[in-house]
Backbone as JSON Lines, residues from 0, in Angstrom:
{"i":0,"aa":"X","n":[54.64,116.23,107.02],"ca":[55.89,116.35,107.76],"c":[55.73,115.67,109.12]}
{"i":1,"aa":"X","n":[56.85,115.27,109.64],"ca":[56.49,114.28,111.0],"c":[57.88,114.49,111.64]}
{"i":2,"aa":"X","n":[57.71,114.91,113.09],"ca":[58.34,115.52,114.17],"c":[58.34,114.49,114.74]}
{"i":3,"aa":"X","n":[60.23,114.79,115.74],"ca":[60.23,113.78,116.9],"c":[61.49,114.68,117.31]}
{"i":4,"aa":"X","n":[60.99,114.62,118.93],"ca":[62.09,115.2,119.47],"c":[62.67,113.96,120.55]}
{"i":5,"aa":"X","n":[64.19,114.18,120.79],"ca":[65.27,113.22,121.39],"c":[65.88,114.3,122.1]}
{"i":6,"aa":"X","n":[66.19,113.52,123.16],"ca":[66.98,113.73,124.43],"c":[68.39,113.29,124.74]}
{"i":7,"aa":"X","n":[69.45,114.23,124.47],"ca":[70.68,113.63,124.86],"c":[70.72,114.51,126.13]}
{"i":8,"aa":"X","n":[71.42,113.84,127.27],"ca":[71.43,114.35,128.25],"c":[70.42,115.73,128.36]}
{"i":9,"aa":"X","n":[70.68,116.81,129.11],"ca":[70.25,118.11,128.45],"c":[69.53,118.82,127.71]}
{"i":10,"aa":"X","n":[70.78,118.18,126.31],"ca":[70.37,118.66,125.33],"c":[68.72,118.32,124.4]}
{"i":11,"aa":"X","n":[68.1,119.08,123.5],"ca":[66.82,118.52,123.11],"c":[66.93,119.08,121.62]}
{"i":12,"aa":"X","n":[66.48,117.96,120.93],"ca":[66.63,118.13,119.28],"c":[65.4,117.64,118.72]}
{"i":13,"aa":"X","n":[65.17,118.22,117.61],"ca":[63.71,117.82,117.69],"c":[64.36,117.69,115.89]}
{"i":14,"aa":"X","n":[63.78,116.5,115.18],"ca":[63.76,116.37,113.84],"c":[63.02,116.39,113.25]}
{"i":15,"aa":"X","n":[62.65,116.7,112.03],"ca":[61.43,116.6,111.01],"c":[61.76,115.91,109.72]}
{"i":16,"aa":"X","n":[60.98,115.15,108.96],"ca":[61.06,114.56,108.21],"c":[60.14,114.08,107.76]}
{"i":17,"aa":"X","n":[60.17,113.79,106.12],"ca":[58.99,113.47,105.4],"c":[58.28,112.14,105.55]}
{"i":18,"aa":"X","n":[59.14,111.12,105.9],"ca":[58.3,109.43,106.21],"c":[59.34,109.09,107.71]}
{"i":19,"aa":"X","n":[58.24,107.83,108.11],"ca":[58.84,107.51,109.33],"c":[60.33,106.63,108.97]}
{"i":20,"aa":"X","n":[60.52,106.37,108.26],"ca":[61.8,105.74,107.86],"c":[63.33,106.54,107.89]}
{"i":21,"aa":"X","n":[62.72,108.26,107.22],"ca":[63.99,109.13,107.41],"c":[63.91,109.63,109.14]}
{"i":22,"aa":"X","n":[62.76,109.24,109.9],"ca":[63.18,109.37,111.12],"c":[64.0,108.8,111.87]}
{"i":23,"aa":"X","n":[63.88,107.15,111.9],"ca":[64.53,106.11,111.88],"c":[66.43,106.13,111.57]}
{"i":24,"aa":"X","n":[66.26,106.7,110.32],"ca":[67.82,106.94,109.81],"c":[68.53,107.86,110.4]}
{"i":25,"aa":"X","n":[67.71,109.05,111.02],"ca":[68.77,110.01,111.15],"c":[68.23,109.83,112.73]}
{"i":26,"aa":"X","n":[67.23,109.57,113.02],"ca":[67.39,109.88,115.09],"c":[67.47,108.63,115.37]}
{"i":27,"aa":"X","n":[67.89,107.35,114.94],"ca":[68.89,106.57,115.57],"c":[70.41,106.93,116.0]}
{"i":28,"aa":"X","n":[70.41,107.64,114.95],"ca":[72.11,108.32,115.23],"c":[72.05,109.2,116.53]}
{"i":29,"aa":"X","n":[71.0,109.75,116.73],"ca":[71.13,110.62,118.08],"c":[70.68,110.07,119.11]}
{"i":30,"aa":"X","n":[69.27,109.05,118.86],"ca":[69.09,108.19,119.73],"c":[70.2,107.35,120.58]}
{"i":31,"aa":"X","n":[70.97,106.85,120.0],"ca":[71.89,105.72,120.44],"c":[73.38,106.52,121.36]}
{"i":32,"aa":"X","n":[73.36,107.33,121.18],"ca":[74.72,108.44,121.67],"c":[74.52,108.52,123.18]}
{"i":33,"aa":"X","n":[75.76,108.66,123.92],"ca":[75.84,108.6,125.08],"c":[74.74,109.57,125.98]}
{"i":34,"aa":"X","n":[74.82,108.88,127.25],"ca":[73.46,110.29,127.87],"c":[73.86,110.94,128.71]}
{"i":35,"aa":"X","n":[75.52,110.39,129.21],"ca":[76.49,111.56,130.26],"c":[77.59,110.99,129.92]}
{"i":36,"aa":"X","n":[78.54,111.86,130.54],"ca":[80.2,111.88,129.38],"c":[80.93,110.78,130.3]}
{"i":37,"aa":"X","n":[81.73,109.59,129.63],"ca":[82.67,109.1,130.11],"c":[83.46,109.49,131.63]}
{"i":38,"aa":"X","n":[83.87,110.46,131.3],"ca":[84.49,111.12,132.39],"c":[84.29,111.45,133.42]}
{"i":39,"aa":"X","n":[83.18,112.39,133.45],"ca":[82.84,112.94,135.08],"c":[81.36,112.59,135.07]}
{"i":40,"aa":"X","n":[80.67,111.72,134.33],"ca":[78.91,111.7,134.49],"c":[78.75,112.34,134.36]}
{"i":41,"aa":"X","n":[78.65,113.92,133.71],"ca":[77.66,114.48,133.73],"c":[77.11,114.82,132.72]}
{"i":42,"aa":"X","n":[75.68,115.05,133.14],"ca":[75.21,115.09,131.11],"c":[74.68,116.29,130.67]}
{"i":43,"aa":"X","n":[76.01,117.24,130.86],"ca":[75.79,118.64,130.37],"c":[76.4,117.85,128.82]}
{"i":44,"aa":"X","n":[76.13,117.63,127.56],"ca":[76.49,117.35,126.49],"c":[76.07,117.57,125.65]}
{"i":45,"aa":"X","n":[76.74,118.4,124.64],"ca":[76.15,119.12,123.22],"c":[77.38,118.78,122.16]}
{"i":46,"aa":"X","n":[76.64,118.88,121.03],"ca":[77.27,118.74,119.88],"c":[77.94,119.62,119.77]}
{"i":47,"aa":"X","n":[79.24,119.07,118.97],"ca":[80.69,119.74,118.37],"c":[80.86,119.69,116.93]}
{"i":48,"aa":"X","n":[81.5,120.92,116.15],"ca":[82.05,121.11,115.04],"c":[82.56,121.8,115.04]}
{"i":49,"aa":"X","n":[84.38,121.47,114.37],"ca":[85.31,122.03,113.94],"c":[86.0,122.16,112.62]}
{"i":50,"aa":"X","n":[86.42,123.11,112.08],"ca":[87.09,122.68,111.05],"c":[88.29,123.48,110.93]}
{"i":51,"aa":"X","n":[89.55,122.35,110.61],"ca":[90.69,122.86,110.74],"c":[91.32,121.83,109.51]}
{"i":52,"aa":"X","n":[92.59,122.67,109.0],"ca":[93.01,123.05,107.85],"c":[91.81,122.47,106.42]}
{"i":53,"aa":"X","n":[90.49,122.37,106.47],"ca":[90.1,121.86,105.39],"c":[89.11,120.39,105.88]}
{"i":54,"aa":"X","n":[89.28,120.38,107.06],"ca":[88.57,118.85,107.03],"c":[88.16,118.96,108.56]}
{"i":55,"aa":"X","n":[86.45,118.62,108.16],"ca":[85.65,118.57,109.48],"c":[85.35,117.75,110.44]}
{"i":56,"aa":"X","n":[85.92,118.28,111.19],"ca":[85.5,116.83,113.27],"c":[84.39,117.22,113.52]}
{"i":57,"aa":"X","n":[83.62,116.52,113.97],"ca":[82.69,116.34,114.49],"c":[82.88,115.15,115.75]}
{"i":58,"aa":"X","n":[82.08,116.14,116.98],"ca":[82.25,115.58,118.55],"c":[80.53,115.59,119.31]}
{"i":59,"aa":"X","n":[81.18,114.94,120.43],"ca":[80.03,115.51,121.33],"c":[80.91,115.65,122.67]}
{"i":60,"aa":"X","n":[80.47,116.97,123.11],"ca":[81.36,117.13,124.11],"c":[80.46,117.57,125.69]}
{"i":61,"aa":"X","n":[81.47,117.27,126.26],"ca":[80.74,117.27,127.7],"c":[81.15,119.03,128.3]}
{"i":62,"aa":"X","n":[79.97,119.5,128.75],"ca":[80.17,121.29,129.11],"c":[80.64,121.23,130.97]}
{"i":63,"aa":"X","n":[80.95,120.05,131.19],"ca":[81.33,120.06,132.55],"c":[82.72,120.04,132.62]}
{"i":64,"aa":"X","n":[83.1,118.96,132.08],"ca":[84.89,118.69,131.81],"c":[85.09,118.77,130.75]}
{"i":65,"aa":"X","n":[84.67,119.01,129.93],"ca":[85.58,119.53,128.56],"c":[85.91,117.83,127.54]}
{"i":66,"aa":"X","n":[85.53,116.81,128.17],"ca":[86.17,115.75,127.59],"c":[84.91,115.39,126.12]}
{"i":67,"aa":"X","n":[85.65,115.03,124.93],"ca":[85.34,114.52,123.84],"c":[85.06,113.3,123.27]}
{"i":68,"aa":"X","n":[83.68,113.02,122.82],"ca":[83.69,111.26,122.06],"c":[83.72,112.05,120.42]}
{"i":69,"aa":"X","n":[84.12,111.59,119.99],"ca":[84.05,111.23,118.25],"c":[83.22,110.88,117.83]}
{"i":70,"aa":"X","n":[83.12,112.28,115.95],"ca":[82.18,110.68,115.19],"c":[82.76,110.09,114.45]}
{"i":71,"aa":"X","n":[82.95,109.37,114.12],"ca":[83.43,109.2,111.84],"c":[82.53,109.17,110.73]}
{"i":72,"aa":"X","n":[82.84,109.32,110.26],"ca":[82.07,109.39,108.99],"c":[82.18,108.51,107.5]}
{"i":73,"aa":"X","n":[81.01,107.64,107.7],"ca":[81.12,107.02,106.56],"c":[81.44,107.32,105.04]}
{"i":74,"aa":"X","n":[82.62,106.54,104.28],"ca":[82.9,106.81,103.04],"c":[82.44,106.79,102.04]}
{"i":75,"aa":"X","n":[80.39,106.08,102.07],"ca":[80.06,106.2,101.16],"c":[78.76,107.48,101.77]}
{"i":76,"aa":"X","n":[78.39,107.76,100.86],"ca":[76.95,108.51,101.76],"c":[77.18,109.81,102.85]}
{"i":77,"aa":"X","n":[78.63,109.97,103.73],"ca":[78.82,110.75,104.07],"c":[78.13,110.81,105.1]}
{"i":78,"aa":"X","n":[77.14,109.71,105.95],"ca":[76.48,110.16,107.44],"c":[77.53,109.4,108.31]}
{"i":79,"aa":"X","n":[77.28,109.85,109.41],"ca":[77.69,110.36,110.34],"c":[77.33,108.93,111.59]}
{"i":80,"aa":"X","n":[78.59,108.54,112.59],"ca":[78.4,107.5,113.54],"c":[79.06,107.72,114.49]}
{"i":81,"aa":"X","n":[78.78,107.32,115.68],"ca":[79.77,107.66,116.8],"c":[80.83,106.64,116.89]}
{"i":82,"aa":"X","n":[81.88,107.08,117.29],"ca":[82.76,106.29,117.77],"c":[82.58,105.22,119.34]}
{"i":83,"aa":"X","n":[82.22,104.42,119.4],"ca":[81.63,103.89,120.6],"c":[83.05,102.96,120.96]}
{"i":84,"aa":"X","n":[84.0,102.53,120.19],"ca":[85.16,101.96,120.46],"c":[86.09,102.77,121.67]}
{"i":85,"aa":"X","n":[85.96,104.2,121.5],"ca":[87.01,104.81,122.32],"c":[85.85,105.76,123.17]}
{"i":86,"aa":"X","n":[86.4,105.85,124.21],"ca":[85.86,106.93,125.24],"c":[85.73,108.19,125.36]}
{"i":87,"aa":"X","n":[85.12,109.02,126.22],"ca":[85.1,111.03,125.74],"c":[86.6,110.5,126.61]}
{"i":88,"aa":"X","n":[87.52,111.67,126.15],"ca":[88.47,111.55,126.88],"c":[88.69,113.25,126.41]}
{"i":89,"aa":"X","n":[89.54,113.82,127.84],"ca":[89.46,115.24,127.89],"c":[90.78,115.54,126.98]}
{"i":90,"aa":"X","n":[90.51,117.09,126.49],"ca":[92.3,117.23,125.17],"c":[93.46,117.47,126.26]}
{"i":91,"aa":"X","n":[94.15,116.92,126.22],"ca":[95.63,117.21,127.22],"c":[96.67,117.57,125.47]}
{"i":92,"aa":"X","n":[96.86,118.99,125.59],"ca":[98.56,119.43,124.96],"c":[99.15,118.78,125.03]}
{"i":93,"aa":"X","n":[100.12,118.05,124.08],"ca":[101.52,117.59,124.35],"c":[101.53,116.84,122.92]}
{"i":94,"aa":"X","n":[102.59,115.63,123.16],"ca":[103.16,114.79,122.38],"c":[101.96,114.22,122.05]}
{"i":95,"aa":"X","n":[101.78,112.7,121.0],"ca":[100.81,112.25,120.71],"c":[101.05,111.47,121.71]}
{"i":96,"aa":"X","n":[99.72,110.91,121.9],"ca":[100.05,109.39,122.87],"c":[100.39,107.82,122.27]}
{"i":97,"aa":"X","n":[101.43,107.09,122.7],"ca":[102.11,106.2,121.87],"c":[101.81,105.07,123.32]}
{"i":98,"aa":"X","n":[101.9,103.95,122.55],"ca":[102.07,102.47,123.29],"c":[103.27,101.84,123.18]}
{"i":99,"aa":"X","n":[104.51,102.82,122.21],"ca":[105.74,101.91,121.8],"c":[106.65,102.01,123.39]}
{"i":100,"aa":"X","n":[107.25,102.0,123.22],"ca":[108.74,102.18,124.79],"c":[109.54,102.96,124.37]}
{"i":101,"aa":"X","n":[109.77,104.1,125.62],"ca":[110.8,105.11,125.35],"c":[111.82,104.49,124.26]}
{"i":102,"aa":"X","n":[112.53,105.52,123.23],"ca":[113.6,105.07,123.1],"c":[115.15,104.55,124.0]}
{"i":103,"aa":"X","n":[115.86,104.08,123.21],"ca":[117.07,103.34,123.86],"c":[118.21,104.3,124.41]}
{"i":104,"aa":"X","n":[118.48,104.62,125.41],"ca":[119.57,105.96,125.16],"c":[120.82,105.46,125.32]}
{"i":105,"aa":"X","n":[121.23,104.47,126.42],"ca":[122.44,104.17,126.9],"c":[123.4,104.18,125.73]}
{"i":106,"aa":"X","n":[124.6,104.53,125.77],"ca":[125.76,104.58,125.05],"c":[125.49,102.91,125.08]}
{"i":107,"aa":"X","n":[126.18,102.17,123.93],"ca":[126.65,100.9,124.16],"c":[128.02,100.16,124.59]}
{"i":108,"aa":"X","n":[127.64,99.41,125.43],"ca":[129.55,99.35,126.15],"c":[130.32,97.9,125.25]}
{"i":109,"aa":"X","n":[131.61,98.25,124.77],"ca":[132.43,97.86,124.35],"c":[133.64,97.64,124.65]}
């Protein structure tokens, strides 16, 4: 068996695994993950899991501001990648967020 422990911010994970190759596979994924949150720097950051109506998120979230990066998850194999395209960004309630333009309201004049 062969141990390696990784450092995300804080946090400390230590993996085990039978050859150095399944080390490789799975603590690159933790290796490569941010080391303080988008938002406010700080690298209070631990792993997230939720599951709601049936289907599981998976995050890493920052314990200072509350803000979230993503993972996705590959469709074949089922492991696991960060989202590095989009930023932790904190949950704000409301509408979704859109890029289209208010709708049109004015009556039209005739």
């Amino acid at each position: 068996m062969i141990k390696a422990k990784i450092n995300i911010g804080k946090m400390h994970l230590t993996l085990e695994a039978q050859t150095m190759k399944e080390i490789f596979k799975w603590g690159g994924i933790y290796a490569n993950l941010p080391k303080a949150c988008d938002n406010c720097q700080s690298d209070e950051l631990y792993l997230s899991h939720r599951g709601v109506k049936g289907f599981d998120y998976y995050s890493l979230k920052c314990g200072s501001c509350g803000a979230e990066g993503k993972f996705g998850q590959a469709k074949e194999g089922g492991s696991l990648f960060y989202k590095w395209d989009t930023k932790m960004e904190q949950y704000v309630a409301g509408p979704p967020k859109t890029d289209a333009p208010p709708p049109h309201t004015e009556e039209p004049a005739f």
